[in-house]
N, C-alpha and C positions, 0 to 999 in steps of 0.2 A: 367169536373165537378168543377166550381167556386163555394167555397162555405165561406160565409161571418160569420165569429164568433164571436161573441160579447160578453163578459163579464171582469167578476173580472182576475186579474193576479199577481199570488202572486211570492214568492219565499220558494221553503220547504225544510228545511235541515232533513237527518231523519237519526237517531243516533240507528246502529244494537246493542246490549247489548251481555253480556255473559250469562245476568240475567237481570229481570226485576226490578229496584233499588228500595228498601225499605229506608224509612224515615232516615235521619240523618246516613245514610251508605256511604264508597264511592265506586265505581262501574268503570266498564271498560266498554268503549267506543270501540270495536273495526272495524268498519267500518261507517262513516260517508258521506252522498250523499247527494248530495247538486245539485238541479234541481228548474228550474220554476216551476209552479205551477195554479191551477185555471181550472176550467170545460174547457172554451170554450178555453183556451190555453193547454190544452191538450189534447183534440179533434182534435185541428188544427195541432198539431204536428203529432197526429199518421196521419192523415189525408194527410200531406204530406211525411210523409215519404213511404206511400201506392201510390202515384203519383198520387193522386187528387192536384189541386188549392186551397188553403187555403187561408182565407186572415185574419189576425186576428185583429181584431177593439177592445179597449183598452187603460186603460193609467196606466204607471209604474211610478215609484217614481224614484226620482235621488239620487244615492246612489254607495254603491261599488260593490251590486250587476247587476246596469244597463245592463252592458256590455256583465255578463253572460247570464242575461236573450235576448238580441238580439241577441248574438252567436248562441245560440239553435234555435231561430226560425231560424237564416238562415238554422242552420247546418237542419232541420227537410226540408230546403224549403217550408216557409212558409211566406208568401209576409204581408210585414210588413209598407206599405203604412200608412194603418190607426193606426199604434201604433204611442200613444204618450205620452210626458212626463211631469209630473210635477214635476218641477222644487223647489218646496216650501215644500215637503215632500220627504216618504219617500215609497217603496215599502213594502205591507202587506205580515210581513214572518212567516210563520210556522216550528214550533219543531217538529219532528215525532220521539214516544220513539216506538220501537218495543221489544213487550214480546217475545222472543223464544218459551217460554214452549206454554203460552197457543195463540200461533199465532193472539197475538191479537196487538192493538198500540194505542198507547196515543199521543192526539194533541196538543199542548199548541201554540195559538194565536197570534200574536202582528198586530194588523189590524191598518191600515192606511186610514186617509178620503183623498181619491185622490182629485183632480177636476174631474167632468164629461167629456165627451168625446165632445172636439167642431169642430171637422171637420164632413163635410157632404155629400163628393162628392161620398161617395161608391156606389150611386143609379148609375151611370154613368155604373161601370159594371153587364153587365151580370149574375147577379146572380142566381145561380141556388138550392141553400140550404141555410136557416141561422138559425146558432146555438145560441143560446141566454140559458144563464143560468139565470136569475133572475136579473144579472145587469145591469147597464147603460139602463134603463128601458125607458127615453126618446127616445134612439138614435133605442132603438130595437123595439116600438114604430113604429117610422117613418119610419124605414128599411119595417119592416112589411106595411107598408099602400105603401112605393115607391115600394116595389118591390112585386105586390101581386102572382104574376105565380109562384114563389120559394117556395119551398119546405122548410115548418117551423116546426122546433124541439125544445122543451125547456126542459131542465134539472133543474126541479124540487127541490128542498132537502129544501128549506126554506118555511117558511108560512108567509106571507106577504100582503097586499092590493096591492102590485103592481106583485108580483108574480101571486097572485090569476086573476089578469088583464089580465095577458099574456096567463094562461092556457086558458083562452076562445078565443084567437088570435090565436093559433097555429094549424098547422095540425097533430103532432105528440107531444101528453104529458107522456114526459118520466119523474115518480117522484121516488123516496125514499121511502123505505117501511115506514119511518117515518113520512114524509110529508103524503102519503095516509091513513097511520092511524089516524092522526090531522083531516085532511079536510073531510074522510067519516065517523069519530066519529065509526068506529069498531078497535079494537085491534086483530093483528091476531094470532090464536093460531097455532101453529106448530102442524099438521096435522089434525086440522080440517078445511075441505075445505066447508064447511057452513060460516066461518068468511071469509073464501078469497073468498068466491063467492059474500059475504054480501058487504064485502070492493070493489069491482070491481063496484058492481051495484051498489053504492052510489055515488060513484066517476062519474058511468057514465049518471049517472041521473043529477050531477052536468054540468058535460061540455061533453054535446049532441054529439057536431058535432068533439071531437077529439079522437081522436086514443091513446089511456091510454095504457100503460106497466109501470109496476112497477118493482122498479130491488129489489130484496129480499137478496141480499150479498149471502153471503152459502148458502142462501135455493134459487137460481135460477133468473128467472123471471115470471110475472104473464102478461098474455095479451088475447085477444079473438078475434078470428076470427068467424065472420057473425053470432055472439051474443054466442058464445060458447065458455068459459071463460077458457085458460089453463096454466097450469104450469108446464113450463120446468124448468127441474132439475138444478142446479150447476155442474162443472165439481170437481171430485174427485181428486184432486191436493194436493199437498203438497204446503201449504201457506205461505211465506214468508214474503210478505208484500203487504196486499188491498190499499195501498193507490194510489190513481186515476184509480182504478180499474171502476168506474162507469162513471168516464169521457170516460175510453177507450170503453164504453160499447155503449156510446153515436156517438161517432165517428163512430166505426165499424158498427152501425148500420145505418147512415147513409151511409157511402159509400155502404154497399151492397143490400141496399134499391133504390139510387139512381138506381145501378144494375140493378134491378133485378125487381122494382116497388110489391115485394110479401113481406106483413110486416110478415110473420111466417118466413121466407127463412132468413129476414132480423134479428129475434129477435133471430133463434138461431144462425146466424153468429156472432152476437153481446154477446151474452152468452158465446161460445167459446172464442172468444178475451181475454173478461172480465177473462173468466176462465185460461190461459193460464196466463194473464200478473202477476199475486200473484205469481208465482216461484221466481222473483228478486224483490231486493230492487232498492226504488227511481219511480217514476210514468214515468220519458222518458226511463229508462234503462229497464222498464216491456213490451216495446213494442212490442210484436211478429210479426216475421216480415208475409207477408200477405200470403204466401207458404204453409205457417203453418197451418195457419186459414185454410185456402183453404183445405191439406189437410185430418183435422184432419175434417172438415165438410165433405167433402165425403166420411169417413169412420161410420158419427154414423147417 
């Protein structure tokens, strides 16, 4: 299973609290993680550390986190041919505050304009899935038209004219309960399934020919088999910390899609994952390993 991943790659340090710090207070820090970051780099990481072929296509900024961020892709085995670097900046790092009390976490930004991505030889292999989040929109683009047999996933969460490009290109449109409220103009209400019917059928009246699941965070995911629109639950966990929970949701769903060719088999594999990896903090240290998944699915 070669699968080629394409997008943004950041770096995210994310700061566990005693308490969630108020204005002009000072606060304790007591556990700090510090991980890559970015959808389709973290998809490739769980992706190999599950013994799929990764290959992650990308550019990092030169800086002092460089080194870490290529340590983890090896440590993940994840083939790092197509990453590259710019030389002239800097890598896009994120702050992650997490609330104890109400399980929740705050993001603060410092985004980077890299250069695009100028190598082109990846049509060369084999490829069997590409994961594309919204970035490097050229390069996934032409991935898409070179390699058309492969199996195409894109990870949704921004509204954009080239985003919106992609969702009509792919075989599988996985978005954000936020993105799908933007683009079908319905807002969902928590438990009325009139608005998540309403929100499904807009979307799918938009882009005909793909395969829509939307990941809902706590409240599950929303998707439909042979026009009958469902909603699987979230797992009841104790939350620590969502961050890259939707990237892991995206990976795991791919590999056992690849599997298995059955997208229900495949979205509640992908639920599970997602639901498991919020016990730890940091998005590669939320990893569960595949045992798990496996069999915590053969029990529900």
């Amino acid at each position: 299973m070669k699968v080629l991943c394409i997008g943004h790659i950041t770096f995210d340090v994310t700061l566990e609290m005693t308490k969630y710090p108020e204005e002009n207070t000072r606060n304790e820090i007591i556990n700090v993680v510090e991980t890559g970051g970015g959808s389709s780099a973290n998809s490739a990481c769980l992706l190999g550390k599950w013994g799929a072929e990764p290959y992650i296509c990308g550019v990092i900024g030169y800086d002092a986190n460089i080194e870490k961020i290529k340590k983890e892709f090896t440590d993940f085995k994840v083939n790092t041919d197509f990453l590259e670097v710019d030389y002239e900046n800097k890598t896009s790092t994120s702050y992650i505050i997490l609330n104890p009390e109400k399980k929740t976490r705050t993001i603060l930004s410092k985004k980077s304009e890299l250069s695009p991505i100028k190598k082109n030889d990846y049509n060369k292999i084999p490829i069997d899935m590409i994961m594309l989040d919204g970035y490097e929109y050229q390069t996934a683009l032409k991935t898409l038209k070179t390699c058309p047999t492969a199996i195409s996933i894109l990870d949704a969460g921004k509204v954009n004219k080239e985003v919106l490009d992609l969702c009509s290109k792919v075989n599988f449109l996985i978005c954000s309960k936020e993105f799908a409220e933007e683009v079908s103009g319905v807002k969902i209400v928590a438990g009325d399934t009139q608005s998540i019917a309403q929100l499904y059928q807009n979307l799918k009246k938009r882009f005909i020919n793909q395969e829509i699941i939307v990941t809902l965070e706590e409240n599950g995911a929303l998707y439909a088999i042979d026009g009958h629109i469902k909603l699987i639950p979230a797992l009841k966990l104790d939350a620590k910390d969502t961050t890259g929970a939707g990237d892991i949701f995206h990976g795991a769903f791919a590999y056992q899609y690849f599997q298995t060719k059955n997208i229900e088999q495949a979205v509640k594999f992908a639920n599970i994952t997602a639901g498991l990896s919020v016990q730890n903090v940091g998005s590669k240290n939320s990893f569960p390993e595949l045992s798990a998944v496996q069999n915590y699915y053969e029990q529900v």
